[in-house]
C-alpha positions in Angstrom: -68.3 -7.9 28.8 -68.2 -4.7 31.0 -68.2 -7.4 34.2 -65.7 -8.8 33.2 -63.2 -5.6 34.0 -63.6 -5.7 37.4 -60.5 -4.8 38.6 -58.1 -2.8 37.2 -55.5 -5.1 34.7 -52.9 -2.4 33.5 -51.6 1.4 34.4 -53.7 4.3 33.4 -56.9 2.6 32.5 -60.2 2.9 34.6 -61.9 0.2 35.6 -64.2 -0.8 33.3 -67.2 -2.7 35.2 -67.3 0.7 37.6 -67.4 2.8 34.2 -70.8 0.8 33.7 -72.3 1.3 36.8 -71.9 4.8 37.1 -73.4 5.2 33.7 -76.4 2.9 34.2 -77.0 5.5 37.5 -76.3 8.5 35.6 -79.2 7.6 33.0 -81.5 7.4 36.1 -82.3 4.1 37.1 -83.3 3.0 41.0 -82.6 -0.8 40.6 -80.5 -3.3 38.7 -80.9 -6.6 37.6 -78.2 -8.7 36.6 -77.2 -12.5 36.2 -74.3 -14.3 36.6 -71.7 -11.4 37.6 -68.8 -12.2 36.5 -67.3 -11.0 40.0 -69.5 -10.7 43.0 -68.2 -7.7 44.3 -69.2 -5.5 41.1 -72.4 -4.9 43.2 -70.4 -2.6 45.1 -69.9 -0.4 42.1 -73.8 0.4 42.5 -75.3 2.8 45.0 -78.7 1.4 44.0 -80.0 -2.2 44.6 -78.7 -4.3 43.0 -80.5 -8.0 42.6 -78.1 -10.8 40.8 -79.7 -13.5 39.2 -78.7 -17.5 38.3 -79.2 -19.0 35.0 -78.3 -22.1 37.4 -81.6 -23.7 37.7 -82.9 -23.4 34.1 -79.6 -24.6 32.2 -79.8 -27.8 35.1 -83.8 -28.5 33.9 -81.8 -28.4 30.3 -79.1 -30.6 31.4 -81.1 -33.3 32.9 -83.3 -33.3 30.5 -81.0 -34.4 28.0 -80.7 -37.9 29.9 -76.6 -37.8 29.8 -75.0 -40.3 31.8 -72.0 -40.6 34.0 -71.8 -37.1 34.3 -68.9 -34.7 35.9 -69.2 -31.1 36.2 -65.8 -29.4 35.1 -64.7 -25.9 36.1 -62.4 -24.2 33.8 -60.4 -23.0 36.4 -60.2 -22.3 39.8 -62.0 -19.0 40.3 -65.5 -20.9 38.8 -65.1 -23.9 41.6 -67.7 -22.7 43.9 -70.2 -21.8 41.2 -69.5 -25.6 39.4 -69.9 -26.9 42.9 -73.4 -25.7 42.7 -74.0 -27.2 39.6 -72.4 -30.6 40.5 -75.1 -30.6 43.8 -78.3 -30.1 41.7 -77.1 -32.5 39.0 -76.3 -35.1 41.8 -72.7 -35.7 40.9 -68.9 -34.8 41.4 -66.5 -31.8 39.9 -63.0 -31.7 38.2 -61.4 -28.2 37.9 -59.2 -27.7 34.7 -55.4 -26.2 36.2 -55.2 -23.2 33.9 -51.6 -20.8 33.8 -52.0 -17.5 31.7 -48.7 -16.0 31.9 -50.2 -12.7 31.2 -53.6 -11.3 31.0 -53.9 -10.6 27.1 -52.5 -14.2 26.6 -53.8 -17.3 26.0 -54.3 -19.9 29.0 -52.4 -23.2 28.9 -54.6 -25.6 30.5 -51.7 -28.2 32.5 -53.9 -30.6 33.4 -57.8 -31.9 34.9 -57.5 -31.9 38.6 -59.8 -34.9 39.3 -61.0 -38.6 36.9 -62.6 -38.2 34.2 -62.0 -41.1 32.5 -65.1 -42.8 30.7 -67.5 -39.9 32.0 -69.9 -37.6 30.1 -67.7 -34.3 31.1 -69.9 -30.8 31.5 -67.8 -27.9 31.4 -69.8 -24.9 33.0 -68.6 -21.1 33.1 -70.3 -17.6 33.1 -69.3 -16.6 29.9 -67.0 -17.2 26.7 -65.6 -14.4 24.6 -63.5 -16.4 22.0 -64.1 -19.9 22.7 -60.2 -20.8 23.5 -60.8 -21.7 26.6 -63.5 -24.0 26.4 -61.8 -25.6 23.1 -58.8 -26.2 25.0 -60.5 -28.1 28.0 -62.0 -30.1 25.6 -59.5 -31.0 24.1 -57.9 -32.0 27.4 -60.7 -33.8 29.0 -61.0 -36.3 25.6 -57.1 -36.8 25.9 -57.4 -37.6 29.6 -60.1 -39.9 28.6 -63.8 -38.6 28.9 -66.1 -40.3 26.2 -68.1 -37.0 25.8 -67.9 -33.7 26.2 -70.4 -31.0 26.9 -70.1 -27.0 27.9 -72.7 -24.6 29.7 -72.4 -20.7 29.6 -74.6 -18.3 30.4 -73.0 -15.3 28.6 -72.0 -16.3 24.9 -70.0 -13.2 24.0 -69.1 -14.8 20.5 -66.5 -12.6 18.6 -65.4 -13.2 15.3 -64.0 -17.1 14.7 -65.2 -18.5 17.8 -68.0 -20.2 16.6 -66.2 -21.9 14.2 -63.4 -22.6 16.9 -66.6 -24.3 19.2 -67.8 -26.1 16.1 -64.2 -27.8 15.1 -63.7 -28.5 18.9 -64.7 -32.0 20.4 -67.7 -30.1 22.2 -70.6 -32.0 21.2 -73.1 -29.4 22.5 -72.9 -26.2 23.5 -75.6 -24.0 25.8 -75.7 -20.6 26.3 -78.6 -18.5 27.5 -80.2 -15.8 25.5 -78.2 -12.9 27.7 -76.9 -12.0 24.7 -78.3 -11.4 21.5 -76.0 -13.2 19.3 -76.9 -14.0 15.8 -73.9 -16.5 14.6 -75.2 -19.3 17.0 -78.3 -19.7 14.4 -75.6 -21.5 12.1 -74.3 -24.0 14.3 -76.0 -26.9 15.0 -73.3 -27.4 18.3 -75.2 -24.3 20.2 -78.4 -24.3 22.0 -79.8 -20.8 23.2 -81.8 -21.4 26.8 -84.3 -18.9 27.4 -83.5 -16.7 31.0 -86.4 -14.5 30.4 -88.7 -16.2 33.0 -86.5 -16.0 35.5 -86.6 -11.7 34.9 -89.8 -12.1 34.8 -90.1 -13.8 38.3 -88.0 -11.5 39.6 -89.4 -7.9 38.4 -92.5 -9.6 39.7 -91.0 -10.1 43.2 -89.6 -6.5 43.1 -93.0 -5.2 42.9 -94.5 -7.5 45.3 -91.4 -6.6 47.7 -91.2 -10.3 47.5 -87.6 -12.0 48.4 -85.4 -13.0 45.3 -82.9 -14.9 47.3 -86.0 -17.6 47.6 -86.0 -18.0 44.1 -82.8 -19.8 44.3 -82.7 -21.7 47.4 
């Protein structure tokens, strides 16, 4: 949740994901590992390495095992279209981007419409993290009106607060995966949300540190 302040949103306040990082430094560390920034550029916070990782390729293995059909990747807004791009490729298929106005930042998002056809296909909606659940309960919502006979959402960061599993649960979202980032106990009671295990992908990578291996390969 630090990532996501990445920039400064209001007067007076510091910038929250810079906060962290001088933190994690002050407490002594000589490398980070992340995954999934929320914003690239929080890197440059660091003065220390700084490796990101992708839940990418194990939430795909997920997906196609699940043998869905007709699949389209959805982006819940602009600002994720490169990163559902990259889903789209390894699942084989095309992208529709959700056209999202938020008339201010503490609001919530009015989704207008799906740029793209969705009509008759398994939708997967694919993002880096969810705080509430509003958003991904209002694409839903949108996709089945603009006529997709299924939908499905991916997030690696499931930052559940307080009512939004309930608000995944009563949402047309038949499944929801998230990846165990996160220690979140409320997903154990509901039968909509799958936790995917990241912790191989750590593993691979501390591994790679201390074998001054490249990471980059793990992804390419």
């Amino acid at each position: 949740s630090y990532a996501k302040g990445d920039k400064k949103d209001e007067p007076r306040v510091s910038i929250r994901a810079r906060v962290c990082a001088d933190a994690i430094e002050a407490a002594g560390a000589d490398r980070v590992v992340t995954m999934d920034l929320h914003a690239p550029q929080i890197q440059g916070f660091f003065h220390l390495p700084v490796d990101n990782l992708y839940a990418l390729p194990v939430v795909v293995d997920r997906i196609l095992s699940k043998g869905l059909e007709d699949i389209i990747v959805v982006s819940p807004d602009v600002g994720f279209a490169k990163q559902a791009r990259r889903y789209a490729s390894l699942l084989g298929t095309s992208m529709a981007i959700a056209d999202k106005e938020r008339i201010a930042h503490d609001e919530k998002a009015s989704i207008l419409q799906i740029i793209g056809n969705v009509k008759g296909k398994t939708a997967v909606v694919v993002d880096d993290f969810t705080i509430s659940g509003g958003t991904l309960a209002r694409v839903s919502e949108t996709l089945i009106e603009q006529g997709a006979k299924a939908v499905y959402a991916v997030v690696t960061h499931g930052v559940l607060t307080a009512g939004s599993v309930e608000r995944i649960d009563k949402s047309p979202i038949k499944q929801l995966l998230i990846t165990d980032t996160v220690e979140n106990q409320p997903v154990t009671f509901s039968p909509k949300i799958e936790v995917v295990s990241v912790a191989s992908l750590f593993a691979e990578a501390i591994k790679r540190i201390h074998n001054r291996e490249s990471i980059s390969e793990m992804f390419s």
